[in-house]
C-alpha positions as CSV (number, residue, x, y, z in Angstrom):
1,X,0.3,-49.2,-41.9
2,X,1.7,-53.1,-41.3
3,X,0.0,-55.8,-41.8
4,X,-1.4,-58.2,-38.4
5,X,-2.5,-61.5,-38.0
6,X,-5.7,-60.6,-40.4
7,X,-2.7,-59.3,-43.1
8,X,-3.4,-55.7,-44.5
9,X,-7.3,-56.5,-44.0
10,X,-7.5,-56.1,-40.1
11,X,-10.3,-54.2,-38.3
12,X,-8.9,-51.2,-39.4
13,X,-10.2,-51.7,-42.8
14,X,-12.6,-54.1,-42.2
15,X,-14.7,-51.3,-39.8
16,X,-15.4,-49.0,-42.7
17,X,-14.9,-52.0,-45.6
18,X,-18.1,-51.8,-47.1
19,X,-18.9,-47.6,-47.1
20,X,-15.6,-47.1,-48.8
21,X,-16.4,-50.0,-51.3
22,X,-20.4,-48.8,-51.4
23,X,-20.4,-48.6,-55.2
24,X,-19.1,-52.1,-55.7
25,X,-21.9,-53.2,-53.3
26,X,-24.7,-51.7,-55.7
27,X,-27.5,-54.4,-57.1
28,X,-26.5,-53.0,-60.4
29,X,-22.6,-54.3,-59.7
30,X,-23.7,-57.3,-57.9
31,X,-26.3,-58.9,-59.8
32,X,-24.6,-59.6,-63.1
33,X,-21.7,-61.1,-60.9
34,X,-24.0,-63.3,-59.1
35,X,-26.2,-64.2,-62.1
36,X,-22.6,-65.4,-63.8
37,X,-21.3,-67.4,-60.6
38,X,-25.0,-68.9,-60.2
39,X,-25.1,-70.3,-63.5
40,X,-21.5,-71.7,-63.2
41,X,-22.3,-73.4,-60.1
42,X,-25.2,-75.7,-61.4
43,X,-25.9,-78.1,-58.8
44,X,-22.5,-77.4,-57.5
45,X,-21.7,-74.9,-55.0
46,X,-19.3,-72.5,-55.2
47,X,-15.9,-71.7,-53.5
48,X,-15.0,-67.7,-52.7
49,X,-11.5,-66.9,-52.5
50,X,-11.2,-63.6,-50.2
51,X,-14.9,-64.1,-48.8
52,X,-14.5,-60.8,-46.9
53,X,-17.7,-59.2,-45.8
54,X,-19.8,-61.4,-47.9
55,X,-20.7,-58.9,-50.6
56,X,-21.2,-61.7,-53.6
57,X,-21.2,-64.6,-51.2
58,X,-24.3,-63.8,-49.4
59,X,-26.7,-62.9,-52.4
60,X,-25.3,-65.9,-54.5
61,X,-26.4,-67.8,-51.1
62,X,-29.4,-66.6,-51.3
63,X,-29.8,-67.7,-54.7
64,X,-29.9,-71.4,-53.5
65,X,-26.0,-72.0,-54.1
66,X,-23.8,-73.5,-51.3
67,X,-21.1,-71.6,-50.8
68,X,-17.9,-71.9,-49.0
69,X,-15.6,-69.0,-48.4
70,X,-12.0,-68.9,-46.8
71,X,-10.5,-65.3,-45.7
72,X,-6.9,-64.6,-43.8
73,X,-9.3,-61.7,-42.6
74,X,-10.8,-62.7,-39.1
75,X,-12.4,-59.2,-38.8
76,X,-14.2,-59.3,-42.1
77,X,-15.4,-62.5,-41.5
78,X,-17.0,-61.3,-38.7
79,X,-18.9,-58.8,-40.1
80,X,-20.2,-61.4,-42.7
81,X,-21.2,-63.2,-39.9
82,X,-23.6,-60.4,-38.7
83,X,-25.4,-59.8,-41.9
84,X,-28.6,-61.6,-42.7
85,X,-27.9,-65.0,-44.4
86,X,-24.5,-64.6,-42.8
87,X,-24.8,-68.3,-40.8
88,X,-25.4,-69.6,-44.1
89,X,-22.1,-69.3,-45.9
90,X,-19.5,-71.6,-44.4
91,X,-16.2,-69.6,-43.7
92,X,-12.8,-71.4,-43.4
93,X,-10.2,-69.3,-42.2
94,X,-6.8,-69.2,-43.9
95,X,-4.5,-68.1,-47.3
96,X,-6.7,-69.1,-50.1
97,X,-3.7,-70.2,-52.4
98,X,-3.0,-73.2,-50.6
99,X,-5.9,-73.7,-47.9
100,X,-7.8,-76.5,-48.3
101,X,-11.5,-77.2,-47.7
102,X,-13.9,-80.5,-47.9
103,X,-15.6,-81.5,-50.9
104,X,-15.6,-80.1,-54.5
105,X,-17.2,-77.4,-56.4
106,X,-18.8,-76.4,-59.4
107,X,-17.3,-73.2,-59.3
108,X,-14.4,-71.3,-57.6
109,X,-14.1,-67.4,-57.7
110,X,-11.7,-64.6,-57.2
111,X,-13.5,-61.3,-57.9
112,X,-12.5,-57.6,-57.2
113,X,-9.1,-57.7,-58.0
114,X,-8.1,-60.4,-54.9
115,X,-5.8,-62.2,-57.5
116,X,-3.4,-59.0,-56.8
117,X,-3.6,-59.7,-53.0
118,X,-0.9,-62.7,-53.4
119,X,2.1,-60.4,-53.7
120,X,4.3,-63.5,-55.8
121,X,4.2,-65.1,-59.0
122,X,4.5,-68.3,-56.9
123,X,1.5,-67.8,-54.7
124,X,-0.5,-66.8,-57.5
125,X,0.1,-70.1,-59.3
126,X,-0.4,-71.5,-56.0
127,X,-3.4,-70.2,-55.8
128,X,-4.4,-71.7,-59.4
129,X,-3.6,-75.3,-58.4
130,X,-5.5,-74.7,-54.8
131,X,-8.8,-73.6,-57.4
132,X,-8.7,-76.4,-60.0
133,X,-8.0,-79.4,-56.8
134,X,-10.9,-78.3,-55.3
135,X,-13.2,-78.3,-58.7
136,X,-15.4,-80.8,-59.7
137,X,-14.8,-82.0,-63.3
138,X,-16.3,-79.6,-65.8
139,X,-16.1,-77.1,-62.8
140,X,-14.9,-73.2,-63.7
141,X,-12.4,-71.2,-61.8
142,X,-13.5,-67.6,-62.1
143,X,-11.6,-64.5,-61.9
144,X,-12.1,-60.8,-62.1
145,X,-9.1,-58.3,-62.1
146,X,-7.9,-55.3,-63.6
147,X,-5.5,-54.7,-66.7
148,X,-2.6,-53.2,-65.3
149,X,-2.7,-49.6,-65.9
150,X,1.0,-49.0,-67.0
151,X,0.0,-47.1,-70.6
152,X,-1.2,-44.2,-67.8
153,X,2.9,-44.0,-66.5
154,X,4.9,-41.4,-68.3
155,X,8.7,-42.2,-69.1
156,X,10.2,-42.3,-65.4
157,X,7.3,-41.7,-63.5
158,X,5.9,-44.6,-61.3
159,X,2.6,-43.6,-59.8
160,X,-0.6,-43.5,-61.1
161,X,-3.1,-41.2,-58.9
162,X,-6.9,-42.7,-58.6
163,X,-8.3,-40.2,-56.0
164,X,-7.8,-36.7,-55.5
165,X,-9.8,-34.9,-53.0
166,X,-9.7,-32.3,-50.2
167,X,-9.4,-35.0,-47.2
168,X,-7.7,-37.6,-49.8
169,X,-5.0,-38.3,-51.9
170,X,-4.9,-42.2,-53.8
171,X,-2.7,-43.0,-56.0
172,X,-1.0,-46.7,-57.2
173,X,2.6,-47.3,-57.9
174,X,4.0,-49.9,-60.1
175,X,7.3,-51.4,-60.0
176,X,8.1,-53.0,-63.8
177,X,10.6,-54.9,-63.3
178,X,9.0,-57.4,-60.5
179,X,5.6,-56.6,-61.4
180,X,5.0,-55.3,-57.6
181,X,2.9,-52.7,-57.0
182,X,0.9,-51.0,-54.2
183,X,-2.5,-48.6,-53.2
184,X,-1.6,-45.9,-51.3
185,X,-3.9,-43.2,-49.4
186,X,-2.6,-40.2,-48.0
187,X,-5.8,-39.1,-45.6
188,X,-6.1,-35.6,-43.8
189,X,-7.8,-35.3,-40.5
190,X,-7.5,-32.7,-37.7
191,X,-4.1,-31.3,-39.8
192,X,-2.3,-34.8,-39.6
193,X,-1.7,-36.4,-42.3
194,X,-2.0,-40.3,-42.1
195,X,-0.2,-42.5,-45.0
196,X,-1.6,-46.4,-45.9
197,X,-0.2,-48.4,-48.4
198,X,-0.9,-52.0,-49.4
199,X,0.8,-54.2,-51.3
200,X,-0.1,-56.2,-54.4
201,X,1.4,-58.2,-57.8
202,X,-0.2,-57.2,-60.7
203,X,-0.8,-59.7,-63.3
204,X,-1.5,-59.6,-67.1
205,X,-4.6,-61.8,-68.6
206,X,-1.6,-63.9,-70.9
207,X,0.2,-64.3,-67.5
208,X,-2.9,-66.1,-65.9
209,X,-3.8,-68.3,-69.0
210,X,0.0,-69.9,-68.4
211,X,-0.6,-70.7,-64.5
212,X,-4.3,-71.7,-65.5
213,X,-2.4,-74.3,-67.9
214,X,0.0,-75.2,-65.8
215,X,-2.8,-75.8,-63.2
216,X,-4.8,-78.2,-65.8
217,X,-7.5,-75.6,-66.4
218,X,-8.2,-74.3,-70.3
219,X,-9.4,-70.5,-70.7
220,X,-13.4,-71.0,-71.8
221,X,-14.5,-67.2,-71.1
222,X,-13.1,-63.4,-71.2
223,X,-15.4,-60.8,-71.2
224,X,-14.7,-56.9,-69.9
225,X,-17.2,-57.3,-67.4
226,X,-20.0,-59.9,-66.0
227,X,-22.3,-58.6,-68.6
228,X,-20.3,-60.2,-71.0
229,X,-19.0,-57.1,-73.1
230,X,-16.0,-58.0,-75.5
231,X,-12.6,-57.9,-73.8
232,X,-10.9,-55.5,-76.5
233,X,-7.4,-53.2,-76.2
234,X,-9.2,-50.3,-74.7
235,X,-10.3,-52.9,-71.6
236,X,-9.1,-51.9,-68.0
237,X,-10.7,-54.9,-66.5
238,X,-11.3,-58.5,-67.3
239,X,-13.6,-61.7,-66.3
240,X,-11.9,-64.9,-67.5
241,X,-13.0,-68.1,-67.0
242,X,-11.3,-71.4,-67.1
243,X,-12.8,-74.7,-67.2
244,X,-11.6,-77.9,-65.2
245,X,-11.7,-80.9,-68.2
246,X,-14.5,-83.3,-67.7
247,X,-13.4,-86.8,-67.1
């Protein structure tokens, strides 16, 4: 699979986005996450890097919060679009590390690992800067990503499976040396085996608290999860947030 003018997130994927996501679209998952950004967002609105589909945008729309998105992903936008609420978010198409959009928020967010979606330590801090220019003082830049999983690679091996099944084989590799890694799916169908890989940069929580600095922002929040569990050792996911100083 290459990427197309919608990068690796083209209709391809955006057609069957939300079934193979289903358990990440659960009240249960998206609730907490909402309750979180809600609260952050005050009499703000909020600002969604990699809208997509509109699986936290719509409900914390619904909620009473403004919210602007921006997507590279013309065919998930689209299908936010046709969802109920859909005309309410605002959509701006573009690269969320450096895209710019009017106004200023009381909250900007990065959730389900989209941080690894910029594939260089430059776009990422990019992308950092784009979050704290856009906040209002006292606003919070929000994200939620995984710990990179590299205590799971035994000496010289370099993929970590995630999915095994009959019709499906998922597995990650990691490069340690540029911190590039990549999802890859290895699907059956009719006896043809069909191979998808996308790119990401993994990024440790000590890594971000440096380009959150370097973009003006101080580290206010880590929890495990939106519930607010402690972030410990054993953690394979974090939510940090980092607050914009008030003037």
């Amino acid at each position: 699979m290459t990427a197309d003018e919608d990068g690796y997130f083209g209709e391809e994927i955006a057609a069957t986005y939300d079934e193979s996501s289903a358990e990440r679209f659960r009240p249960e998952e998206v609730a907490p996450a909402v309750d979180v950004l809600a609260g952050l967002a005050g009499d703000g609105g909020a600002l969604e890097f990699g809208v997509g589909t509109g699986r936290i945008a719509l409900p914390l729309s619904g909620r009473g919060v403004p919210v602007h998105g921006i997507d590279m992903s013309r065919a998930m936008v689209a299908r936010l679009r046709t969802k109920p609420g859909g005309d309410a978010v605002a959509v701006t198409v573009g690269d969320f590390a450096t895209t710019r959009v009017p106004g200023t928020f009381g909250v900007a967010y990065l959730v389900f690992n989209t941080i690894n979606n910029l594939t260089t330590q430059d776009a990422q801090v990019d992308c950092f800067r784009n979050a704290a220019e856009h906040l209002a003082p006292g606003g919070c830049f929000v994200v939620e990503v995984g710990v990179p999983a590299l205590r799971r690679l035994p000496p010289g091996q370099s993929a970590v499976p995630f999915g095994i099944g009959p019709a499906q084989w998922a597995f990650d590799t990691y490069d340690v040396v540029t911190q590039a890694m990549s999802s890859n799916y290895v699907t059956i169908a009719d006896g043809r085996a069909e191979h998808r890989s996308i790119p990401f940069r993994y990024v440790w929580p000590s890594e971000l608290d440096l380009m959150a600095r370097l973009a003006g922002l101080r580290l206010r929040d880590r929890w495990e999860n939106w519930k607010g569990d402690p972030f410990t050792a054993e953690s394979d996911q974090h939510v940090s947030v980092w607050e914009k100083p008030a003037r």
